[in-house]
N, C-alpha and C positions, 0 to 999 in steps of 0.2 A: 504494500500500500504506500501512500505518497505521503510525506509529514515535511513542516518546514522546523527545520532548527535553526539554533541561536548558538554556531558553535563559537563563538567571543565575541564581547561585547563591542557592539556599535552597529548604524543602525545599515552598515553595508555589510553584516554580518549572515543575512539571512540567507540559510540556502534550503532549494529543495531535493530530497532526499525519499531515497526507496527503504521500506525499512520492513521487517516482521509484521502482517497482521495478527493483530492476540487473538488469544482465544479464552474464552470468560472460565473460570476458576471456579469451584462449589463457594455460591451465595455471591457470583460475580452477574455481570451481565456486559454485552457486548452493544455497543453503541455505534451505528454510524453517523456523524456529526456532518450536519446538512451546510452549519452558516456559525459565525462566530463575530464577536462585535469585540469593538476596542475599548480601551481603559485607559486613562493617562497613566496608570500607573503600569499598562506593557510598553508605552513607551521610557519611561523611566526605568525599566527591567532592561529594557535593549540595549541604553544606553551607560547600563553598572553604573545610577549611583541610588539609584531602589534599593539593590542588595549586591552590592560589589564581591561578597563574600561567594557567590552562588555556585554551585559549581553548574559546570556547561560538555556538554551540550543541553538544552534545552529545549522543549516543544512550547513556544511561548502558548498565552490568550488565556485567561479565567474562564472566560463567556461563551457558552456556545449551546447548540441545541441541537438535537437529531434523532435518531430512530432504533429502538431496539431490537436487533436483530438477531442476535443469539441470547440461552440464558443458561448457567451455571447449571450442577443440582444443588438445590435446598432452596432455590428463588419462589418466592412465595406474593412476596405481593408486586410483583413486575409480569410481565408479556410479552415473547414477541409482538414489536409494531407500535406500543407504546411509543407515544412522544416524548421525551425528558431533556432536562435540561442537568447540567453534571452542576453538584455543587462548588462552591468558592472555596469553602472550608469543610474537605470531605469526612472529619472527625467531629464538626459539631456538631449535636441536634438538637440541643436546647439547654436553655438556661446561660448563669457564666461561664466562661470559659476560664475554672480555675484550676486545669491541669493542662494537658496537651492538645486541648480541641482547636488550637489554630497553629499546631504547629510545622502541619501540611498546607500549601493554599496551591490551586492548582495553578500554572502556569509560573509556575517559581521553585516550590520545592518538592512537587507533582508536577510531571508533562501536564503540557495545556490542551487544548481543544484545536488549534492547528494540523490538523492528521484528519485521514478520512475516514478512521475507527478508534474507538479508547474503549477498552477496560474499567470498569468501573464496580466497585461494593454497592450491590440492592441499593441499599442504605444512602451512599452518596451522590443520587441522581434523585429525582422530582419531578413527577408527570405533571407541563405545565396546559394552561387555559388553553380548549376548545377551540377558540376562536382566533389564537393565536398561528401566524405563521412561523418556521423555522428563523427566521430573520429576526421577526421578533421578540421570539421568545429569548433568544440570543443575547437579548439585550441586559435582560432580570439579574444574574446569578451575582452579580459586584452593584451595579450602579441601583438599580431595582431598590435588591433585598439593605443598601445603604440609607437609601430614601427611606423604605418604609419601618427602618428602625428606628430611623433619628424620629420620624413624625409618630409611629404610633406607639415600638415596643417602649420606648424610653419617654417620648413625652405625652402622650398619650392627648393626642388633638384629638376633639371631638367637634360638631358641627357649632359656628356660631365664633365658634375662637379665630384669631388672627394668627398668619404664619410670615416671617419676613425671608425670604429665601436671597441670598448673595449669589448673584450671576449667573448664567444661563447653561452650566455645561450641563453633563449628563444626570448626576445626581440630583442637582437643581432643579431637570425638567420633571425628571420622577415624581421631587416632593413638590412640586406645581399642580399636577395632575393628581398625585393622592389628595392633596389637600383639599381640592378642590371636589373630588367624589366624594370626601368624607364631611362635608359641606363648611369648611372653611374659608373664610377672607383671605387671600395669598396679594401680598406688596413682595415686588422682585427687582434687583438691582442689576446696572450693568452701565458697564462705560458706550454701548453701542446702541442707539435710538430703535436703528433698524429690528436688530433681536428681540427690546421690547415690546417694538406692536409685533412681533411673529409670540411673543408670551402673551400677550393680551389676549391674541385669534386662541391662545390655549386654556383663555379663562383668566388669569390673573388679571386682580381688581382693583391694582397702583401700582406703578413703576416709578422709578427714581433710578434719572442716570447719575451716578455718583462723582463722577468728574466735571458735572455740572453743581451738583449738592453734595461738597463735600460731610456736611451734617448730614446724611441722609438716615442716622440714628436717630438724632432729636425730629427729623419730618416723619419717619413711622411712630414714632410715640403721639405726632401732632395728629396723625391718620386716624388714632384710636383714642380719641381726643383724649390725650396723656394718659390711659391707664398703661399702655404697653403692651407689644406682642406679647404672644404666648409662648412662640417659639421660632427663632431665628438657626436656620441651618448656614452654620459657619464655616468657609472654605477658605478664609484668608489667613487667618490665625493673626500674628505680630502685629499688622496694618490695620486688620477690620474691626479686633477685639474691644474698644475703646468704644466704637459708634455702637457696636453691638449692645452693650453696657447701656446705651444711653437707650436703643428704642427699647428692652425687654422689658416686660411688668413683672413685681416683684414676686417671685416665685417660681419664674419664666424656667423655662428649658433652652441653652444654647449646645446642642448638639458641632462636634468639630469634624468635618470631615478631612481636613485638607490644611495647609499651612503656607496658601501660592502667593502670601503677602510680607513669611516670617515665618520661621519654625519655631523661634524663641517665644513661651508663652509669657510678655512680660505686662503684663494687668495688676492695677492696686488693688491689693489686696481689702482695702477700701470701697472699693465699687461692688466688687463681690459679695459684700456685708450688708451692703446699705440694699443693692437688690435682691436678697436672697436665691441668686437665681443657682440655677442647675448647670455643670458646665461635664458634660459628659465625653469622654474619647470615644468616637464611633469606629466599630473596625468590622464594616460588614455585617454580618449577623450570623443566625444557627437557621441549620433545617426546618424548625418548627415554627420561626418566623416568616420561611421562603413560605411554607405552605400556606400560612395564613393569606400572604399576601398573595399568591396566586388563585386562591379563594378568592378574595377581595375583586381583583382583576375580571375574572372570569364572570363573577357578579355584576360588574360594571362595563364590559366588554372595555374595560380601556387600551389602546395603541400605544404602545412606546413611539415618539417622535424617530425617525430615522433619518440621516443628511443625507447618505450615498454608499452607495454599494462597490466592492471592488471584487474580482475575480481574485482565485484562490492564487495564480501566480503572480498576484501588484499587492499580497496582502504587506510588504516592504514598506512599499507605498500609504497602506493604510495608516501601520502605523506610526509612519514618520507625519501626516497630513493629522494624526493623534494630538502631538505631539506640536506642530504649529497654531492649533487651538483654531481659525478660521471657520470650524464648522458648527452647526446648530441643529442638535441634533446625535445620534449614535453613529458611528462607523463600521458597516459591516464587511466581512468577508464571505464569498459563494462558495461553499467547500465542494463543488461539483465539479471536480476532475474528469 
């Protein structure tokens, strides 16, 4: 079968290669992986400074979706034919993670979904939404199951609440669209006009380009005439921490996914007092959260936004185009060799 590796870091690193199809193991199953989408954090893999440490070669991509077409003995609740999507963290399935449950993540310290077959434990794959295609189901297993932890498993938005979402990439559009099905007020930021009326056409109910407003913390608090968000999904860390502080209501939930403004957390300790607020490290989530949300999904028939598609041999390409941030929307590969 055909698989792209990463055999040293950098992103003219990728080649494609002929390699063993597997064969599923008792209580395994055998997947053929139709489409896979990008992460910034495979471009930051590509490029060794994610995890300079890794050994290589590797089958980069967390994300991907496809068909099951063999199965182990002892597989009990899978099918041939089934649709599944492979997990992020194939050892979590619920609760904290306060042993080894992320100490595999696929496309890092597990081959990734780049190949036109993977191996997989029952257990760490998840038959997603009906209504979903291969492409987009693709999209779920990182940026998805990120969103809907930050908004439900940890802050738990209900309809009625406000949510301030920082910028448009992938995780952001996620928590756009849940928010919005779970009938929340969504205010989303961003330095580009054009993106925010493409969020508006997605529901969101105020925008704020932030290099026009730099306050754009004290105007979400003015939005909800001063009580404060509920819950501000944080991707900037060092730069945005301060405004963040200023729109949340006291008690609020700041969920962090990302640090593209500062990795240094350095906040007064002061602020965090006087708002009471909640400031949690989001790293993905467990099994028992995918499923929920893929409930959720399937309930609301929602579509993951998608920018563009690339064939299985320019996925190079994909994830360098990752990596220049230019797009709105997910980035997929066609794993149809």
């Amino acid at each position: 079968m055909k698989a792209i590796q990463l055999s040293k870091f950098g992103l003219d690193e990728f080649k494609i290669v002929e390699v063993e199809k597997p064969v599923p193991g008792p209580g395994q199953v055998l997947v053929e992986i139709k489409a896979a989408s990008i992460n910034f954090r495979d471009y930051l893999i590509a490029r060794g400074v994610f995890a300079p440490a890794s050994d290589l070669p590797i089958i980069p991509l967390s994300d991907g979706a496809g068909k099951i077409v063999d199965i182990g003995q002892g597989v009990t609740e899978l099918q041939i034919g089934d649709r599944v999507t492979p997990l992020f963290f194939p050892k979590w399935m619920s609760g904290d993670a306060l042993g080894d449950e992320r100490s595999v993540s696929s496309g890092l310290e597990a081959d990734g979904v780049l190949r036109q077959y993977g191996v997989y434990d029952e257990r760490a794959v998840v038959k997603f939404a009906e209504h979903l295609s291969y492409e987009e189901a693709a999209c779920f297993p990182c940026a998805g199951l990120t969103a809907w932890t930050s908004l439900v498993t940890v802050s738990h938005i209900t309809r009625g609440e406000c949510v301030l979402v920082l910028g448009t990439g992938g995780v952001a559009l996620f928590t756009l669209q849940f928010a919005k099905a779970l009938g929340a007020k969504v205010i989303i930021t961003s330095s580009n006009d054009e993106r925010l009326e493409r969020a508006k056409d997605l529901g969101a109910d105020y925008t704020i380009n932030y290099l026009n407003e730099p306050e754009w913390g004290a105007i979400a608090k003015d939005i909800t005439n001063g009580r404060g968000v509920d819950m501000v999904l944080e991707v900037g860390g060092t730069g945005t921490l301060p405004q963040s502080f200023k729109a949340i209501r006291r008690g609020g939930h700041i969920p962090i996914i990302g640090n593209l403004s500062g990795a240094k957390m350095d906040i007064e300790v002061y602020q965090l007092i006087l708002t009471n607020a909640h400031l949690h490290g989001i790293g993905v989530g467990h099994r028992e959260g995918f499923e929920q949300m893929m409930r959720f999904v399937g309930n609301h028939e929602l579509h993951p936004v998608i920018a563009k598609e690339y064939p299985f041999e320019e996925a190079s390409s994909a994830i360098y185009d990752a990596g220049e941030g230019g797009h709105f929307g997910k980035l997929i590969v066609n794993i149809k060799t």
